[in-house]
NUBARO-141283 format. One record per residue (C-alpha): chain; z, y, x. Coordinates in steps of 0.5 Angstrom, whole numbers, plus 2048, in hexadecimal, padded with zeros to 3 digits. Layout:
% NUBARO-141283
atom c=A zz=Z yy=Y xx=X
...
//
This chain:
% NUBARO-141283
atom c=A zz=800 yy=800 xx=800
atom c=A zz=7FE yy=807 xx=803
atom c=A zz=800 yy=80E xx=801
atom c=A zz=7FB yy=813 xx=801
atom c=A zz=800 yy=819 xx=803
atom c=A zz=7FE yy=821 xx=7FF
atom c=A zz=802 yy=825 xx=802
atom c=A zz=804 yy=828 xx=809
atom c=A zz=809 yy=82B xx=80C
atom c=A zz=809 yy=82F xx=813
atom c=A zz=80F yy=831 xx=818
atom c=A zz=811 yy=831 xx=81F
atom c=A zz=818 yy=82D xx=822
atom c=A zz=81A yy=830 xx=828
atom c=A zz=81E yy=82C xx=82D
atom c=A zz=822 yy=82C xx=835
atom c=A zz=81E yy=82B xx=83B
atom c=A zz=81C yy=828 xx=83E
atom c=A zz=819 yy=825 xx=839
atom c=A zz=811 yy=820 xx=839
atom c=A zz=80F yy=81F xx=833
atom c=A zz=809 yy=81A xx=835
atom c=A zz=80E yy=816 xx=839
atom c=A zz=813 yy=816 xx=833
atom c=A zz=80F yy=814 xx=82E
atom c=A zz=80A yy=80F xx=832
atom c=A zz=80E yy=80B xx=836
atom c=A zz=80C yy=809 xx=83D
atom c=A zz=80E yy=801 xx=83B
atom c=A zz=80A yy=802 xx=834
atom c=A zz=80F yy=802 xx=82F
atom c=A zz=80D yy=806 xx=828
atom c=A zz=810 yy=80D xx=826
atom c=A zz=811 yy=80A xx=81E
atom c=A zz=80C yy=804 xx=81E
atom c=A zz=808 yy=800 xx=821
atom c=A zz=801 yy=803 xx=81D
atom c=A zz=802 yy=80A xx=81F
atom c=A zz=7FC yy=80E xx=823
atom c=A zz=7FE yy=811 xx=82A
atom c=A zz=7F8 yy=816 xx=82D
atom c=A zz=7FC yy=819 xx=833
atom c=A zz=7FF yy=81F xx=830
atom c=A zz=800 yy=81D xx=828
atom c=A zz=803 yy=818 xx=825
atom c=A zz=800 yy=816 xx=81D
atom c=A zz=807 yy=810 xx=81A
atom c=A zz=80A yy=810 xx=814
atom c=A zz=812 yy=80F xx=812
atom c=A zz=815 yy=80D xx=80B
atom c=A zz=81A yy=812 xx=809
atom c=A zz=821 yy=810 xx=806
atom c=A zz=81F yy=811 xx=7FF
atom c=A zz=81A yy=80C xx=801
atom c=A zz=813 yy=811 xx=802
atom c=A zz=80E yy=80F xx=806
atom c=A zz=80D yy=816 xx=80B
atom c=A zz=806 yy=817 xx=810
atom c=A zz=808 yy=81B xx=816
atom c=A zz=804 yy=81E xx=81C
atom c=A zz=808 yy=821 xx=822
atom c=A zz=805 yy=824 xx=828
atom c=A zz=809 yy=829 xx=82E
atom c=A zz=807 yy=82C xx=834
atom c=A zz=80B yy=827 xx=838
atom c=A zz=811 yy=828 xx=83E
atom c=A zz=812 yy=830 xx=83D
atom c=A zz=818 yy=834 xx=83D
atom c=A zz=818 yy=835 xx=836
atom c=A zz=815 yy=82E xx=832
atom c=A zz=812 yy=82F xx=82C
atom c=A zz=810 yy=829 xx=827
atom c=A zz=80A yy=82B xx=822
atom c=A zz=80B yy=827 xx=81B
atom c=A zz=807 yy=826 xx=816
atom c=A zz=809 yy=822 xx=811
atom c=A zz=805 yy=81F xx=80B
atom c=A zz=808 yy=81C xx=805
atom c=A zz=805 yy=81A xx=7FD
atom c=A zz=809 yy=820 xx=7FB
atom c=A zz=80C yy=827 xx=7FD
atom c=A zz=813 yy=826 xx=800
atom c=A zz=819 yy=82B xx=7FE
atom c=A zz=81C yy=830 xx=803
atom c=A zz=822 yy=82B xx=803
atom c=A zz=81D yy=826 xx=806
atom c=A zz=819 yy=829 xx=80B
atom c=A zz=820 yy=82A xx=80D
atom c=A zz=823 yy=825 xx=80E
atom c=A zz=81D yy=822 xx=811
atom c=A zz=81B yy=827 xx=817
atom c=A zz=823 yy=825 xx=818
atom c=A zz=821 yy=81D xx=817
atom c=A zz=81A yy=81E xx=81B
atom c=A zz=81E yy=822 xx=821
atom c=A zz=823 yy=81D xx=822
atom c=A zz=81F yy=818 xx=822
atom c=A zz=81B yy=81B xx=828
atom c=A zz=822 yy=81C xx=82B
atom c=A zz=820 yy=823 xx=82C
atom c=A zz=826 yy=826 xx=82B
atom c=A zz=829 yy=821 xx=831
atom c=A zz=82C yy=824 xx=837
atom c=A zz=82A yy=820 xx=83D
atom c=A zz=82B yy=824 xx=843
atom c=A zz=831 yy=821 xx=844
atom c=A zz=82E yy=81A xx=845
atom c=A zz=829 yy=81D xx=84B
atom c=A zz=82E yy=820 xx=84E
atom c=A zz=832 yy=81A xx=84F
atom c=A zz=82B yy=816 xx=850
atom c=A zz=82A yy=81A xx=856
atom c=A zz=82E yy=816 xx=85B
atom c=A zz=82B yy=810 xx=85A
atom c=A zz=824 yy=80E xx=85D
atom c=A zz=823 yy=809 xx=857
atom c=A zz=824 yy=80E xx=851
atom c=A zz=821 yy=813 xx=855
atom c=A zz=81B yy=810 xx=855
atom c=A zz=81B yy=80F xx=84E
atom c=A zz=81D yy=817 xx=84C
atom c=A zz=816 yy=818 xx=850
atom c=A zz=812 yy=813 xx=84C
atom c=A zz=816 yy=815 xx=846
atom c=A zz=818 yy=81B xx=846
atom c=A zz=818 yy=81E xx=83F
atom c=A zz=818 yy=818 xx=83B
atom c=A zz=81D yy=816 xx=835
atom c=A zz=81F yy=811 xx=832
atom c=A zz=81D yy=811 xx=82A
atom c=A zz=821 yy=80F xx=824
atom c=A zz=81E yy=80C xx=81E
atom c=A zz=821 yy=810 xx=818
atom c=A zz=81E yy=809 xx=813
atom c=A zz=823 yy=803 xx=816
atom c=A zz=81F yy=7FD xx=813
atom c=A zz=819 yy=7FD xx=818
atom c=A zz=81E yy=7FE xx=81E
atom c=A zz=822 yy=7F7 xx=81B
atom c=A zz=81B yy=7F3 xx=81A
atom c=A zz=819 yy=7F5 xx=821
atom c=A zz=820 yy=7F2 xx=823
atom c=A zz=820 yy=7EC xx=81E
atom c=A zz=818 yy=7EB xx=821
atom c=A zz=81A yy=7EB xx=828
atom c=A zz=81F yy=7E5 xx=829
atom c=A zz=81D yy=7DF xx=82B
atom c=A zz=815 yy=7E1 xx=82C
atom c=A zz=811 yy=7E3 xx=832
atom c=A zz=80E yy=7EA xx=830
atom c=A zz=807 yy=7E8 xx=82D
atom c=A zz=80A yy=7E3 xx=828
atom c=A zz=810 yy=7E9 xx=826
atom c=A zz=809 yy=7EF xx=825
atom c=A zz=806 yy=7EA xx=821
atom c=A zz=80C yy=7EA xx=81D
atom c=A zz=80B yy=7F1 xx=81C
atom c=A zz=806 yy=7F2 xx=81B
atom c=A zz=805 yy=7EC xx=815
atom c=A zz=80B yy=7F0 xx=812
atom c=A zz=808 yy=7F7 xx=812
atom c=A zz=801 yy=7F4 xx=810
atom c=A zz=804 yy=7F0 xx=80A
atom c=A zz=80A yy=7F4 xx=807
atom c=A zz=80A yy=7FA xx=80B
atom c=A zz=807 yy=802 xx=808
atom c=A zz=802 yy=807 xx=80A
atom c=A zz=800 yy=80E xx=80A
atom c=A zz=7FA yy=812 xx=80A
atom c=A zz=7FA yy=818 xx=80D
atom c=A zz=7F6 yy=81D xx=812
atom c=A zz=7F1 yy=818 xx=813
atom c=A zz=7F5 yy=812 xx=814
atom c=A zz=7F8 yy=80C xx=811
atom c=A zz=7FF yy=80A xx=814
atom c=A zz=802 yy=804 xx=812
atom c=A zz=809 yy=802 xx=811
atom c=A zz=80F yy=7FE xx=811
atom c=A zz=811 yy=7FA xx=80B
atom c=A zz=818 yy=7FD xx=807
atom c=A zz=81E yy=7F9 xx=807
atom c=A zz=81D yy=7F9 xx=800
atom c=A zz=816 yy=7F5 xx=800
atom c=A zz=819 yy=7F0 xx=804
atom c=A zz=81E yy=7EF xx=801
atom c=A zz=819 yy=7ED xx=7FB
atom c=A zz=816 yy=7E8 xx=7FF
atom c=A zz=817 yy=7E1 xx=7FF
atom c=A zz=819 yy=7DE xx=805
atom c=A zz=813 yy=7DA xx=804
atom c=A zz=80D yy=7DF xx=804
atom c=A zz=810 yy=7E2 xx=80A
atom c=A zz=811 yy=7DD xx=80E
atom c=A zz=809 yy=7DB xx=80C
atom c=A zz=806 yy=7E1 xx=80C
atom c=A zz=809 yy=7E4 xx=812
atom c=A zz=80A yy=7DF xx=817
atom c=A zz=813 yy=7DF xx=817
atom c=A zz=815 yy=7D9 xx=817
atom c=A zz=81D yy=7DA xx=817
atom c=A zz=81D yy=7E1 xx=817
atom c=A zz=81A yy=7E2 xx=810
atom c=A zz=821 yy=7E0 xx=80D
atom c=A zz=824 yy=7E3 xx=812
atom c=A zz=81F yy=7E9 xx=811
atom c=A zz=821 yy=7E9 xx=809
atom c=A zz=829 yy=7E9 xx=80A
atom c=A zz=828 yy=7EF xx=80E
atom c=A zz=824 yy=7F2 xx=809
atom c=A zz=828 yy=7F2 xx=804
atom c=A zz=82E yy=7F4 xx=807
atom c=A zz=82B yy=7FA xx=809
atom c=A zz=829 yy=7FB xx=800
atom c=A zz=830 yy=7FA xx=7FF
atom c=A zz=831 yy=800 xx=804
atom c=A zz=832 yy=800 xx=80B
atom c=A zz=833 yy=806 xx=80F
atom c=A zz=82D yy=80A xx=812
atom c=A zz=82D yy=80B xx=81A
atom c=A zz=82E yy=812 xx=81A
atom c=A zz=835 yy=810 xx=816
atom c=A zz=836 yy=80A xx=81C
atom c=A zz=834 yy=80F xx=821
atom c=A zz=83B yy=812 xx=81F
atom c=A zz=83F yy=80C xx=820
atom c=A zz=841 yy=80B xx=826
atom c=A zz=83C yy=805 xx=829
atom c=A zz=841 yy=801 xx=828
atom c=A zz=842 yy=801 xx=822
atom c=A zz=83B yy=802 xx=820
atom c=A zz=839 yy=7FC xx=823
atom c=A zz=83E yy=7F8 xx=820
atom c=A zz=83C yy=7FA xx=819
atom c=A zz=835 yy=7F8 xx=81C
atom c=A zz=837 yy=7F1 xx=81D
atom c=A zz=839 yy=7F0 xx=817
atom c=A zz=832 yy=7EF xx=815
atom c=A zz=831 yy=7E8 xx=814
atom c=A zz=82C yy=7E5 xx=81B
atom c=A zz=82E yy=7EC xx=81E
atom c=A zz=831 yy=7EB xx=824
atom c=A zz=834 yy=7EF xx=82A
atom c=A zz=82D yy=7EF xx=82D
atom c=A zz=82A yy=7F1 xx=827
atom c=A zz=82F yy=7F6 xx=825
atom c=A zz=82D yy=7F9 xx=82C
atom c=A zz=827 yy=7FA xx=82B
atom c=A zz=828 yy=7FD xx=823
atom c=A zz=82E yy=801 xx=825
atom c=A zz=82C yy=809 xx=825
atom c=A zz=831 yy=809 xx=82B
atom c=A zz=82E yy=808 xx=832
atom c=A zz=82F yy=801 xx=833
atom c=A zz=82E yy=7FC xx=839
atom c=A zz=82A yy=7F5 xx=836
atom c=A zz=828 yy=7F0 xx=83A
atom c=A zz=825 yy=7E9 xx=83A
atom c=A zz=822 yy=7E5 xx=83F
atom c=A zz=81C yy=7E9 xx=842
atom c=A zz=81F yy=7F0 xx=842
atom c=A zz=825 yy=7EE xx=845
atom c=A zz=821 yy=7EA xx=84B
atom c=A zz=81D yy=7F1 xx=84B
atom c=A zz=823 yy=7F4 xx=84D
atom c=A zz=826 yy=7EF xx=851
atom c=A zz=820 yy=7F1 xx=856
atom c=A zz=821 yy=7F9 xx=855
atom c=A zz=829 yy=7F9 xx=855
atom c=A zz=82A yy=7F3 xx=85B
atom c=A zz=823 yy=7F1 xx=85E
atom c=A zz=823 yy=7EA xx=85C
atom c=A zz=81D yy=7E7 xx=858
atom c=A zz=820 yy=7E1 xx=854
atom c=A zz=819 yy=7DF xx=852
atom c=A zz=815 yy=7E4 xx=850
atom c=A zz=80F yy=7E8 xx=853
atom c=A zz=811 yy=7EF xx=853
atom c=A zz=80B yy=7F4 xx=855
//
């Protein structure tokens, strides 16, 4: 299902520097901004997001790069025009999301003394972590990345958007997006595991869904627990665990598994137990 958007409405977000945008929203690794299916020119970015009320929003950013007073360009693309009260609490909701309110400075006065972060401060400079307003499609990456190499776990994802997920036109294009927990939870476990390929992560996948209709806080609210907390309420989740509380959880967090922590077994120790780090 695709939702033709009507309406645009235009503001700019201001941010601390040092802050890149291309870095920041097209990570170096690969990882998606808010969906797998979003379109990255090298200087704007076409995604979508689900608001809290359930409505499916198109948003084209672009900015000037690392400046000394970062600004983020926003149009957003919706079926109908948002209220004053909206448009508010999404430029709040889209500024946070991009980290653009965060001051890092502090972590690049510290990684200057040692030579490993300082080369990563060089390569990386200005870059943020992003947050994900919507929790479900950071609970699908979590649930579809256990027990998987990464190809099984894209393909996962891929079948869950195609099958259950949303989409929106807008500015020429058509961004698909997750599903919503209430669509899965309406799924049978069946059809999931048929349709997208997810073995014993269809029930897992529809218990968390159905949860989160119930009521589940949003990252923004866990981001204001302590990290503890926030990933003790995560774990409550049926088939979460502390590795994929890690990656759900807003908070920086340091999940790992076999590959990465024999990366940085080679990069922290020198010691290369079987893999061949380039």
């Amino acid at each position: 299902m695709a939702v033709n958007t009507k309406c645009t409405t235009i503001f700019r977000l201001f941010g601390l520097a040092p802050y890149d945008f291309s870095l920041t929203v097209h990570k170096p690794a690969g990882w998606s901004l808010l969906t797998p299916f979003e379109v990255y020119d090298g200087e704007t970015i076409w995604t979508a997001m689900r608001t809290a009320s359930g409505e499916m929003l198109g948003l084209k950013l672009r900015s000037i790069g690392v400046t000394r007073k970062p600004r983020v360009f926003c149009e957003v693309h919706s079926h109908k025009k948002l209220s004053s009260e909206t448009r508010k609490d999404l430029s709040g909701t889209i500024a946070w999301m991009l980290r653009l309110n965060e001051d890092i400075r502090p972590f690049y006065a510290l990684a200057g003394s040692d030579p490993l972060v300082r080369m990563l401060v060089k390569d990386l400079y200005g870059m943020r972590m992003t947050g994900r307003p919507d929790i479900f499609p950071t609970l699908t990456l979590a649930v579809t990345l256990q027990m998987a190499p990464w190809k099984r776990s894209e393909q996962m994802m891929n079948l869950l958007i195609e099958n259950y997920g949303e989409a929106v036109r807008f500015d020429g294009k058509e961004i698909k997006y997750w599903p919503s927990p209430e669509r899965i939870a309406e799924t049978p476990v069946t059809e999931l595991r048929r349709r997208c390929k997810l073995g014993y992560r269809a029930r897992v996948l529809k218990g968390i869904a159905k949860v989160l209709c119930e009521g589940f806080p949003t990252p923004q609210e866990m981001e204001g627990m302590s990290a503890d907390e926030a990933k003790a309420r995560l774990m409550e989740l049926r088939g979460i665990g502390e590795y994929s509380a890690e990656i759900a959880m807003p908070h920086p967090g340091f999940p790992l598994d076999v590959w990465s922590s024999r990366i940085f077994g080679v990069l922290l120790q020198g010691k290369n137990r079987g893999l061949h780090v380039q």
